[in-house]
C-alpha positions as CSV (number, residue, x, y, z in Angstrom):
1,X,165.6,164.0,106.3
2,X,163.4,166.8,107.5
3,X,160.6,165.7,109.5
4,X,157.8,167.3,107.2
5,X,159.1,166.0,104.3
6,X,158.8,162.4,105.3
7,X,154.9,162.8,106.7
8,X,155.0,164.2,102.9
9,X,156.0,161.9,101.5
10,X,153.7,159.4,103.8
11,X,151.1,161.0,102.3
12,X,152.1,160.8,98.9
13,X,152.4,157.1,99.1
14,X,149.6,156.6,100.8
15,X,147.4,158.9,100.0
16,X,148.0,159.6,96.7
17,X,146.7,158.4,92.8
18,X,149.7,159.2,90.3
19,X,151.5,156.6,90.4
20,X,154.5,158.3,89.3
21,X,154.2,160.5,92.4
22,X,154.2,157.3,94.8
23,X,157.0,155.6,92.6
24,X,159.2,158.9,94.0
25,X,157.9,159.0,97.1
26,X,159.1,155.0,98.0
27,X,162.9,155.8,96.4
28,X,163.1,159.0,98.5
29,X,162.2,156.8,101.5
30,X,164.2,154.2,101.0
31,X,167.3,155.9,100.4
32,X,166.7,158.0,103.2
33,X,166.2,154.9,105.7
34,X,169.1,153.2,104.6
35,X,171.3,156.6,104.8
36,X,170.0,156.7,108.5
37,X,171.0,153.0,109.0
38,X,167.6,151.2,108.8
39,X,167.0,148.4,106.6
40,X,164.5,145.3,106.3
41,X,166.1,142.3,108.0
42,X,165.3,138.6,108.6
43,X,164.6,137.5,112.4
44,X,166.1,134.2,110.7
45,X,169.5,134.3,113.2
46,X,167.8,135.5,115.7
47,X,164.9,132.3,115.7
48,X,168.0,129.9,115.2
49,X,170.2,131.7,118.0
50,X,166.8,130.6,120.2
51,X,166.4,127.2,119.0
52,X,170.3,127.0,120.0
53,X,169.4,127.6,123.8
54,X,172.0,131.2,122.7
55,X,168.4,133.4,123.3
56,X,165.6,133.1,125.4
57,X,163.4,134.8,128.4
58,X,160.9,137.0,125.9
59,X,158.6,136.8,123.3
60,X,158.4,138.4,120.0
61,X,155.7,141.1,119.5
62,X,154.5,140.4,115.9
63,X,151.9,143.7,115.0
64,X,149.5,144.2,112.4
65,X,148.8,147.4,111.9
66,X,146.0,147.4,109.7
67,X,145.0,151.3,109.4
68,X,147.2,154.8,110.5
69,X,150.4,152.3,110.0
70,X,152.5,155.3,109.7
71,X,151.6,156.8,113.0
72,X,150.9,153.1,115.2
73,X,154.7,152.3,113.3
74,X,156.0,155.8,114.8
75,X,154.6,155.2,118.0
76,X,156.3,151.3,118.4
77,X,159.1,152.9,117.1
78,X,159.3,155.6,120.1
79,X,158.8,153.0,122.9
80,X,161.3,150.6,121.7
81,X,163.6,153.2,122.1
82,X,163.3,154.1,125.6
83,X,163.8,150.1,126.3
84,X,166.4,149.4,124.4
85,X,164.3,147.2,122.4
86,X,164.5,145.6,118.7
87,X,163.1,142.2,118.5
88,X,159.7,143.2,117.7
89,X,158.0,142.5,114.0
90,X,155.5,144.5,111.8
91,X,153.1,142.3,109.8
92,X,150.2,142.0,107.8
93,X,148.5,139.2,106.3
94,X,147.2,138.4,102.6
95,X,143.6,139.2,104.0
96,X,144.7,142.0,105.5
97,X,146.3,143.4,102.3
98,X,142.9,143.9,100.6
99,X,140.5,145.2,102.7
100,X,143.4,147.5,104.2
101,X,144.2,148.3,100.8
102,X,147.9,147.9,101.7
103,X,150.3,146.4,99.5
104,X,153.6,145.0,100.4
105,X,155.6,147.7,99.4
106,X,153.5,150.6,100.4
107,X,153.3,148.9,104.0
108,X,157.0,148.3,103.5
109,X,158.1,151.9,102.7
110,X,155.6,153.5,105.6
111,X,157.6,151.5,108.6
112,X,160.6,152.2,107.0
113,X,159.6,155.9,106.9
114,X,158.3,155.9,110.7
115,X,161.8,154.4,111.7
116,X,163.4,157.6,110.4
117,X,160.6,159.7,111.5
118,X,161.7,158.9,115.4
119,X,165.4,158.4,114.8
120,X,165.4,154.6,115.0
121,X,168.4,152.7,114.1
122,X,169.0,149.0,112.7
123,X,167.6,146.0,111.3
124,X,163.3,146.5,110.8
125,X,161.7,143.0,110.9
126,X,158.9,142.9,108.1
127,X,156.3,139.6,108.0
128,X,153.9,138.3,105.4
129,X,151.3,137.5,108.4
130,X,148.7,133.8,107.5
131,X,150.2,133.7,104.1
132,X,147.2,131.3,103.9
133,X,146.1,128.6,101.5
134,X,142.5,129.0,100.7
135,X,140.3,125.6,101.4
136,X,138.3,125.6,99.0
137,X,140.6,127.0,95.8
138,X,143.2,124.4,96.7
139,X,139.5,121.8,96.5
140,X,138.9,123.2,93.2
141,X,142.4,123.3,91.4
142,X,145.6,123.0,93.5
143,X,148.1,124.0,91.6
144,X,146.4,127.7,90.8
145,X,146.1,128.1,94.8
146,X,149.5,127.4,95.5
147,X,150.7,129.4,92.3
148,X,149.0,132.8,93.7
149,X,150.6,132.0,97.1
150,X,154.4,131.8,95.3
151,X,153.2,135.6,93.5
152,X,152.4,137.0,96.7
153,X,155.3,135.8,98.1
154,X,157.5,136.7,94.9
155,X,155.9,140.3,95.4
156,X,156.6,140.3,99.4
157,X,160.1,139.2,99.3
158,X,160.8,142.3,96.6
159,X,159.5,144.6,98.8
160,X,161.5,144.0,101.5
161,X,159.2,141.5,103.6
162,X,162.6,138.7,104.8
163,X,159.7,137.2,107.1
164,X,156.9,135.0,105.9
165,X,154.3,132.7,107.8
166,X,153.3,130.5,105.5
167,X,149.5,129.1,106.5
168,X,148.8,125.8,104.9
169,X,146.8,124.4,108.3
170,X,143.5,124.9,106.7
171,X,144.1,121.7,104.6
172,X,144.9,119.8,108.0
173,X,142.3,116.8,107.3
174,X,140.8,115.9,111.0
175,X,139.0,113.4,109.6
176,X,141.6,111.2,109.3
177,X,142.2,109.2,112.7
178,X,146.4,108.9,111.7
179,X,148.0,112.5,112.7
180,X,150.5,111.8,109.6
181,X,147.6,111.6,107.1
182,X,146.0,114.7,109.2
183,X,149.2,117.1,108.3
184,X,150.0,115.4,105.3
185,X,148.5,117.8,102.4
186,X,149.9,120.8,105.4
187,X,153.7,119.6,105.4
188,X,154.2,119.0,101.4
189,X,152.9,122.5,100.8
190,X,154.7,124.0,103.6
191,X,157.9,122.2,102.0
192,X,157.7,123.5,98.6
193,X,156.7,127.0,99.5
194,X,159.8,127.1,101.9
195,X,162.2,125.5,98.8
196,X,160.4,128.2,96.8
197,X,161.5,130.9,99.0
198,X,164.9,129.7,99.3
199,X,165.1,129.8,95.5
200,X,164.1,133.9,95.2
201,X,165.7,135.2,98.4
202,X,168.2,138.3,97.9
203,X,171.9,137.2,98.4
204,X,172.9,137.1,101.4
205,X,169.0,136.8,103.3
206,X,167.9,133.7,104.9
207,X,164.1,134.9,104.6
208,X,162.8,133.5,108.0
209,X,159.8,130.9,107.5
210,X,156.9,130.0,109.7
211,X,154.5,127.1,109.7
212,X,151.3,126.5,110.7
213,X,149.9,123.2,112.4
214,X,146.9,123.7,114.3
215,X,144.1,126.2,112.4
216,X,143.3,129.3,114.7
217,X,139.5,128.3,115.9
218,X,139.7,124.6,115.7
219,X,140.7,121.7,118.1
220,X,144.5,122.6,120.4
221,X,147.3,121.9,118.4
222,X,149.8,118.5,120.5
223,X,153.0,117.9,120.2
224,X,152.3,114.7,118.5
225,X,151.1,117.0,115.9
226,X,154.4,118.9,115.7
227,X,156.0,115.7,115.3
228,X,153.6,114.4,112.4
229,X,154.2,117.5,110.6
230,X,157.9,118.3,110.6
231,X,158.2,114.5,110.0
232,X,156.7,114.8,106.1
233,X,157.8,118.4,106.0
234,X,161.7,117.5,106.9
235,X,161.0,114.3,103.8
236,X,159.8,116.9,101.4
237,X,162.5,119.7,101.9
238,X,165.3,119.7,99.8
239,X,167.9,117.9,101.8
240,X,170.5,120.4,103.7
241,X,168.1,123.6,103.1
242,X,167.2,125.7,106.0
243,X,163.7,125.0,106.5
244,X,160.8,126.7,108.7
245,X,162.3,128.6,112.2
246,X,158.9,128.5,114.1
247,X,155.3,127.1,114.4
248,X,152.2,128.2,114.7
249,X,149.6,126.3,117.4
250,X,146.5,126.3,118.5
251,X,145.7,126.9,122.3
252,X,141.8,127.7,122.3
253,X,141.2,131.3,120.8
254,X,139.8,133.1,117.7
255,X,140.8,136.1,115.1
256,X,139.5,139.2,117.1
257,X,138.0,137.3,120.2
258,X,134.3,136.1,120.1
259,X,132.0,139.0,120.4
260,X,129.1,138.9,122.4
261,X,125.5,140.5,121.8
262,X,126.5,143.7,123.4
263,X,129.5,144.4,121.4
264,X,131.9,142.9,123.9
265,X,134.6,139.9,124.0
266,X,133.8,136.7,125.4
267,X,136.4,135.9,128.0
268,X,139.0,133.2,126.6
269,X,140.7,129.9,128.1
270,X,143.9,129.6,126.6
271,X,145.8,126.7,127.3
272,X,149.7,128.2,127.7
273,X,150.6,124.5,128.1
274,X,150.4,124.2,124.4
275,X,152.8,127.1,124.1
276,X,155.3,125.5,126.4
277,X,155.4,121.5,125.0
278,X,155.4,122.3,122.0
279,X,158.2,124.7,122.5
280,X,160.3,122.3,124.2
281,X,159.9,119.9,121.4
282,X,160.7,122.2,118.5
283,X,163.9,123.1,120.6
284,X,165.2,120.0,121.6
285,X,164.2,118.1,118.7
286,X,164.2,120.3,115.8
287,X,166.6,123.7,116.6
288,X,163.9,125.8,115.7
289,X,163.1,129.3,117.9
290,X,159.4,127.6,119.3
291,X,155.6,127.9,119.3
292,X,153.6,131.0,117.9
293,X,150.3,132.5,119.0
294,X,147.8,133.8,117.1
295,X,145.1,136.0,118.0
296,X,146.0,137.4,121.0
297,X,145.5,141.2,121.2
298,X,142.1,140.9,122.3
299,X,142.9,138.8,125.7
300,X,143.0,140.1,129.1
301,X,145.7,142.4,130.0
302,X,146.5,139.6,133.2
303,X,147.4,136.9,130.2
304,X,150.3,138.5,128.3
305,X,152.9,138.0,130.9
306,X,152.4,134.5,130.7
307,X,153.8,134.2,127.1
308,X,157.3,134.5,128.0
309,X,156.6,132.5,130.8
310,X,155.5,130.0,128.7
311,X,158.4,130.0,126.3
312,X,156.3,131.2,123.5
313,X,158.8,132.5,120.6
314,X,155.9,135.3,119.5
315,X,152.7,136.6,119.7
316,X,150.5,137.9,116.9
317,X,148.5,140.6,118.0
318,X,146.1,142.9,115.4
319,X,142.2,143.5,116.2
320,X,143.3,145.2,119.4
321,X,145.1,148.4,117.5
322,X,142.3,148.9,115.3
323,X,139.3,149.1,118.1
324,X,141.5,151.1,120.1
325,X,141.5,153.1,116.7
326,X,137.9,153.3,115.8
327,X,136.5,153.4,119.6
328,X,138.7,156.8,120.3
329,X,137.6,159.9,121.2
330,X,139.3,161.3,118.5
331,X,138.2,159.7,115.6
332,X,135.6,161.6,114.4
333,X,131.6,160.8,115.2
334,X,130.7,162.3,111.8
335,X,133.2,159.4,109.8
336,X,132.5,156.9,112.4
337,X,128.5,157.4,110.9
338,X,129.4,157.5,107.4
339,X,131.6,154.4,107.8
340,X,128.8,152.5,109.2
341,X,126.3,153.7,107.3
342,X,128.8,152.1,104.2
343,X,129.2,148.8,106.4
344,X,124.9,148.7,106.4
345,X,125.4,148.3,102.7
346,X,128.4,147.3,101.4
347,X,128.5,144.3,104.3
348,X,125.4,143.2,104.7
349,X,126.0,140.0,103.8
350,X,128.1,139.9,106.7
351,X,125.2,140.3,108.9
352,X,124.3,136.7,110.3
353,X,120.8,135.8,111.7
354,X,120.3,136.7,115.1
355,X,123.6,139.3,115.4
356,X,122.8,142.2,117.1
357,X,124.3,145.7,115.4
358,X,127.1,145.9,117.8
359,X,128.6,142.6,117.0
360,X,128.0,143.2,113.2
361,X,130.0,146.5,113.3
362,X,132.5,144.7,115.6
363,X,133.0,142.0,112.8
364,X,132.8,143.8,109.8
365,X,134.6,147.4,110.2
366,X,138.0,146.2,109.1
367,X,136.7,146.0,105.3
368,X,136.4,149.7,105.5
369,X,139.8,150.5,106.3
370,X,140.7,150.2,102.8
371,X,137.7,152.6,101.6
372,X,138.1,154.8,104.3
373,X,142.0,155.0,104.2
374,X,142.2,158.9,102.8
375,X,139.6,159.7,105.1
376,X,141.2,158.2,108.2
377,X,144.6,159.4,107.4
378,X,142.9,162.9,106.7
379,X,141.9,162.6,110.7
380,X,143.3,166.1,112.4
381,X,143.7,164.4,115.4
382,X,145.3,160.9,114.7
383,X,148.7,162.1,116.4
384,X,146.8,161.5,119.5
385,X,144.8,158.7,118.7
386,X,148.4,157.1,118.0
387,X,149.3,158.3,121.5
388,X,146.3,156.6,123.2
389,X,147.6,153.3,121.2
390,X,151.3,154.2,122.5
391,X,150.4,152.9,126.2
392,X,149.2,149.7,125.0
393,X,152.3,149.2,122.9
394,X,154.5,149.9,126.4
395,X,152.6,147.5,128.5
396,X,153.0,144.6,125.8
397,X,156.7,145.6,125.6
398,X,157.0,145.0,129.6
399,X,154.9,142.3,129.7
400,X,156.3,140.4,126.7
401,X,160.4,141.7,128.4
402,X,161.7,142.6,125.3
403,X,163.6,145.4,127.2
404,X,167.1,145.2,125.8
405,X,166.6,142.9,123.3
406,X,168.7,145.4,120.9
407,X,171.7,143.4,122.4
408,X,171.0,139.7,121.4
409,X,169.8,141.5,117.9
410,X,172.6,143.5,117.2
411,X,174.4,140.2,118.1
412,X,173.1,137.7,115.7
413,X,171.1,140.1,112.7
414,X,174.2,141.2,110.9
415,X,173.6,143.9,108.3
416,X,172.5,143.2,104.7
417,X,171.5,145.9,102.4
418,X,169.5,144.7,99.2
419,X,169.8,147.4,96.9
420,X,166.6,148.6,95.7
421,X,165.1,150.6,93.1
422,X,161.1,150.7,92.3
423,X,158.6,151.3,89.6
424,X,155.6,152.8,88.9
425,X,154.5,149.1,88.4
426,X,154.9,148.5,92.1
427,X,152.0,150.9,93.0
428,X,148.6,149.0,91.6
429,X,145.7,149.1,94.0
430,X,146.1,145.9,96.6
431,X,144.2,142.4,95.4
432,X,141.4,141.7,97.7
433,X,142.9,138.5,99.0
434,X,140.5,136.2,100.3
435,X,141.7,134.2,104.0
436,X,142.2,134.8,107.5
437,X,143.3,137.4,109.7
């Protein structure tokens, strides 16, 4: 497809309000990207290749890109090329989907588009990022929190997102001295999320499923934790179904870093030894691919070789790519102003006693990337703001060696192409999710 007709149709789907127009727009891409040979894939194989001792010596990139996806998609895209690289993911999570005001299939269709935009080829690894239970809705009436989960998901899968964390660690009870009671309420949820997924997966697609054991900000996750979990999980899960590939942990840091009076992050001490046990025991005990980390964009640059090292099986990584975004030099100062002059009253509630302005534009500028989004997109200049972002992408690339990491994916992703055909339906505006990030 010509170049200019696929940032046209970008636009369209992002951009625009008839919904008939964005309906078009996401057939034209989609038939396009699978003409060029790009499709949505599981990592699934890949993970269980791992787990097998068949893959190893890296660490899976998982990205949210949370504002100018198409362009931050196009510029992964263009540096995985020059390395000969494929096992990298695109994510997003159920917060992320409201104040982004991204929906799975618009976020879907935009990656897709980039991949054809810079003449990528294969499998494209989509994930449904803290696909979280909320507290205090599962406190108030369980089966209506787990019941909007199972529509997100339903709406996910449909759009092409084979890849789903599911985030049930907020109902870890650590009141509870016995580390099965602890994960207890985590594991059954887990369990029948992971049977419901099974049940609405295209033919052919083992959607690949993540867990969550240790909540991101609370005490480091053990490998007697692990244990507890996949103990009730393994009870609960419909005997000789493939169950979760990978775990989330805890190893001492935070969604977007702490940030400190003057706007700054506070320097974190992550303990990699979490990474590595737990890895070792999911392997040897379980077959699964090993630990995740969340929130990690925001660390030093001297941590992220350490990952691999470590034997972590991926790395989330988010509030990095959108500072880098709003602190360039060529986003605008005039929307920079307007957008904070929105944040002084449409966040205020945000605004804690004794923050200082810096940390409460820090904290609360992502809920404007959904109000913002024609604006930002509108930005003459984002091609190069995309470029500044471009670097960072290379260095994590190096320092997480996914260099020729096409091989072992070509290797164990074989092709599956769901055929696809979307409605005007698909296009309602993204429901403010409430959760994590």
């Amino acid at each position: 497809m010509d170049s200019k007709k696929m940032d046209s149709l970008v636009m369209d789907l992002v951009t625009g309000s008839d919904a008939k127009t964005k309906e078009n727009a996401v057939n034209a891409i989609w038939q396009a990207a699978y003409s060029a040979d790009v499709w949505p894939a599981s990592i699934h194989d890949l993970y269980k290749a791992r787990g097998e001792g068949k893959q190893g010596g890296y660490t899976v990139p998982a990205m949210n890109l949370r504002t100018l996806t198409y362009d931050m998609a196009r510029a992964i895209f263009k540096e995985a090329k020059k390395i000969n690289a494929a096992a990298f993911v695109f994510e997003i999570a159920r917060s992320e989907m409201g104040y982004t005001d991204q929906k799975p299939l618009e976020y879907t269709s935009v990656i897709l588009a980039a991949a054809v935009r810079e003449g990528y080829q294969g499998p494209v690894f989509i994930q449904g990022d803290h696909f979280q239970v909320n507290a205090k809705n599962y406190q108030a009436d369980p089966q209506k929190e787990v019941e909007s989960l199972k529509k997100l998901i339903k709406e996910a899968i449909e759009a092409g997102f084979y890849n789903i964390d599911i985030d049930s660690s907020t109902v870890v009870d650590l009141s509870k001295e016995d580390l099965l009671a602890q994960q207890k309420l985590n594991s059954e949820i887990c369990a029948e999320l992971t049977a419901y997924i099974r049940g609405i997966q295209p033919k052919g697609v083992t959607v690949s499923v993540g867990g969550e054991i240790g909540e991101v900000g609370s005490k480091n996750s053990t490998p007697e934790d692990m244990r507890a979990f996949m103990k009730l999980y393994l009870e609960k899960l419909p005997r000789g179904m493939e169950g979760i590939s990978k775990i989330s942990v805890q190893t001492g840091t935070s969604h977007g870093g702490t940030v400190l009076p003057d706007g700054t992050i506070a320097k974190v001490k992550l303990d990699f030894n979490v990474l590595k046990s737990i890895s070792e025991v999911c392997k040897k005990e379980f077959k699964m691919a090993g630990s995740v980390q969340h929130g990690a964009s925001t660390l030093p640059e001297t941590e992220f070789h350490k990952f691999p090292e470590f034997d972590a099986a991926e790395v989330h990584l988010a509030t990095q790519f959108q500072n880098m975004v709003f602190d360039s030099p060529h986003f605008p100062a005039d929307l920079k102003k307007k957008i904070y002059d929105w944040l002084k009253v449409e966040a205020k509630n945000e605004f804690k006693p004794g923050m200082t302005d810096e940390q409460f534009f820090y904290k609360s500028r992502k809920k404007a990337l959904g109000p913002f989004k024609k604006d930002i997109m509108s930005i003459k200049e984002r091609g190069m703001i995309a470029k500044e972002v471009e670097s960072k992408f290379a260095f994590l690339f190096d320092q997480l060696k996914i260099k020729d990491s096409a091989r072992a994916v070509k290797q164990f992703i074989k092709k599956v192409k769901v055929e696809m055909a979307f409605s005007a339906e698909h296009h309602k505006k993204a429901e403010a999710f409430e959760g994590d990030d």
